[in-house]
Phi, psi and omega in degrees: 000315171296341163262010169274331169298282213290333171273352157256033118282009187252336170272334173293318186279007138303306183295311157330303171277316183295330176273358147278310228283311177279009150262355150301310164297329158293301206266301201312323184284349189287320174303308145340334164250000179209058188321351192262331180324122193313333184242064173258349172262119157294340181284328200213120355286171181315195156302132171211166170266162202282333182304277210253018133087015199260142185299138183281137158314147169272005177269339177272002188239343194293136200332132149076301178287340189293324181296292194314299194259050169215037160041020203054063200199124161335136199266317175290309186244019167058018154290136189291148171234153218283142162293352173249038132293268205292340163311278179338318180285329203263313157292304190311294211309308201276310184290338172287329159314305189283313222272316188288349184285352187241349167224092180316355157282120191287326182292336176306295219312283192315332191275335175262330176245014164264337166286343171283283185276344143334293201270017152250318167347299207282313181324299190280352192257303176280357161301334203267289164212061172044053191221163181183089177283138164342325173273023169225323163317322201222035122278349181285319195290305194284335179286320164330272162006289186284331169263342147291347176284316204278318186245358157069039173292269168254169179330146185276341214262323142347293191282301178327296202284349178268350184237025154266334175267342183283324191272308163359283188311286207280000164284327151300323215264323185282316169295324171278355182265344165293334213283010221251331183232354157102002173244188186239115164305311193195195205251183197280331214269344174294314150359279166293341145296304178318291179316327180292312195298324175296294177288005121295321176296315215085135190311320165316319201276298220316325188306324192278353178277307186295320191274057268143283188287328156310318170293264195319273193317336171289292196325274214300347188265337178277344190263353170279331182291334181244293196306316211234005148108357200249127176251111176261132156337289191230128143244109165332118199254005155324263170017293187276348160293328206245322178267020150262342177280318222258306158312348194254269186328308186296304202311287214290341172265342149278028170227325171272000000 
């Protein structure tokens, strides 16, 4: 029973971080690209709609039921809001939910779905607009650290050298593909995801992180260029980066 209790607060406190994920995921690139933008604090104002700017009920944010019965459309001005508010909510609520019922240690539990929600948070800003910001890398890079300091999963130095060889690497790869073509493959901020995930992984994981994420970015790119008929410019390698990081680290704790 007690542990039927503790998985349904680990899905409830998922659902929770997923209606914070999304006001994360909106307001940080607005701040970045517009700091004066009225919703660029995550903190300040309140829930509001992004339309008609009138502040959400507090009977109106709860997770997942709010949407629903207010059928998905602002209750002031009936503008829709997007389905992928309660998606966000709902995988956090179900992945918090799955990880406390398969790993009885509450710091793995925690440890895996704070990491979890960094890298869809990062996932979804850069799917969006190709940005993977600074205020969620390298507090993720540093929380990486900090939790090998405190729990000793593995050697510290071990974290220290994955996240120093995760920025390395793709800071080489980005510099020869400028000198080789005269563009920028990618942007900086991939880098510094990369440098998070070695230190949480550890260096060892990162060749199987890179080769991971490569693979799922060819896959989405062959299935948008032949299934839907779409050649995109730019794909975004966050995405793919952060379910190959994410996948490693869940391996190494069902392994350890």
């Amino acid at each position: 029973m007690d542990k039927v209790i503790e998985i349904m607060l680990m899905g409830g406190v998922g659902l929770l971080m997923g209606s914070f994920m999304n006001v994360v995921v909106f307001r940080v690139p607005s701040g970045i690209n517009d700091p004066s933008a009225p919703l660029s604090n995550i903190a300040w104002p309140g829930s509001c709609c992004p339309q008609c700017m009138h502040p959400i009920r507090y009977h109106d944010n709860i997770p997942l039921l709010s949407w629903i019965w207010l059928r998905g459309h602002c209750r002031d001005c009936h503008a829709p809001i997007s389905v992928r508010y309660p998606l966000t909510e709902g995988i956090c609520g179900l992945v918090f939910a799955l990880v406390a019922t398969v790993f009885p240690l509450i710091p793995d539990a925690l440890a895996i779905c704070l990491l979890f929600w960094f890298l869809l948070a990062l996932a979804q800003i850069d799917a969006r607009h190709f940005l993977l910001p600074d205020k969620l890398t390298l507090p993720l890079l540093w929380l990486g650290l900090l939790y090998h300091c405190i729990f000793a999963r593995m050697e510290l130095r071990d974290a220290v050298y994955g996240a120093i060889a995760g920025y390395l690497t793709l800071w080489l790869v980005y510099q020869l593909f400028r000198g080789l073509t005269g563009k920028e493959g990618m942007g900086f901020g991939d880098f510094k995801l990369l440098a998070a995930l070695g230190a949480w992984c550890g260096w060892q994981a990162l060749p199987s992180i890179l080769l991971l994420s490569s693979l799922f970015g060819l896959i989405y790119a062959l299935g948008q260029r032949f299934l839907i008929g779409e050649k995109q410019p730019h794909i975004a390698f966050g995405p793919w980066l952060s379910l190959a990081g994410w996948a490693s680290f869940l391996w190494q704790n069902l392994n350890g």
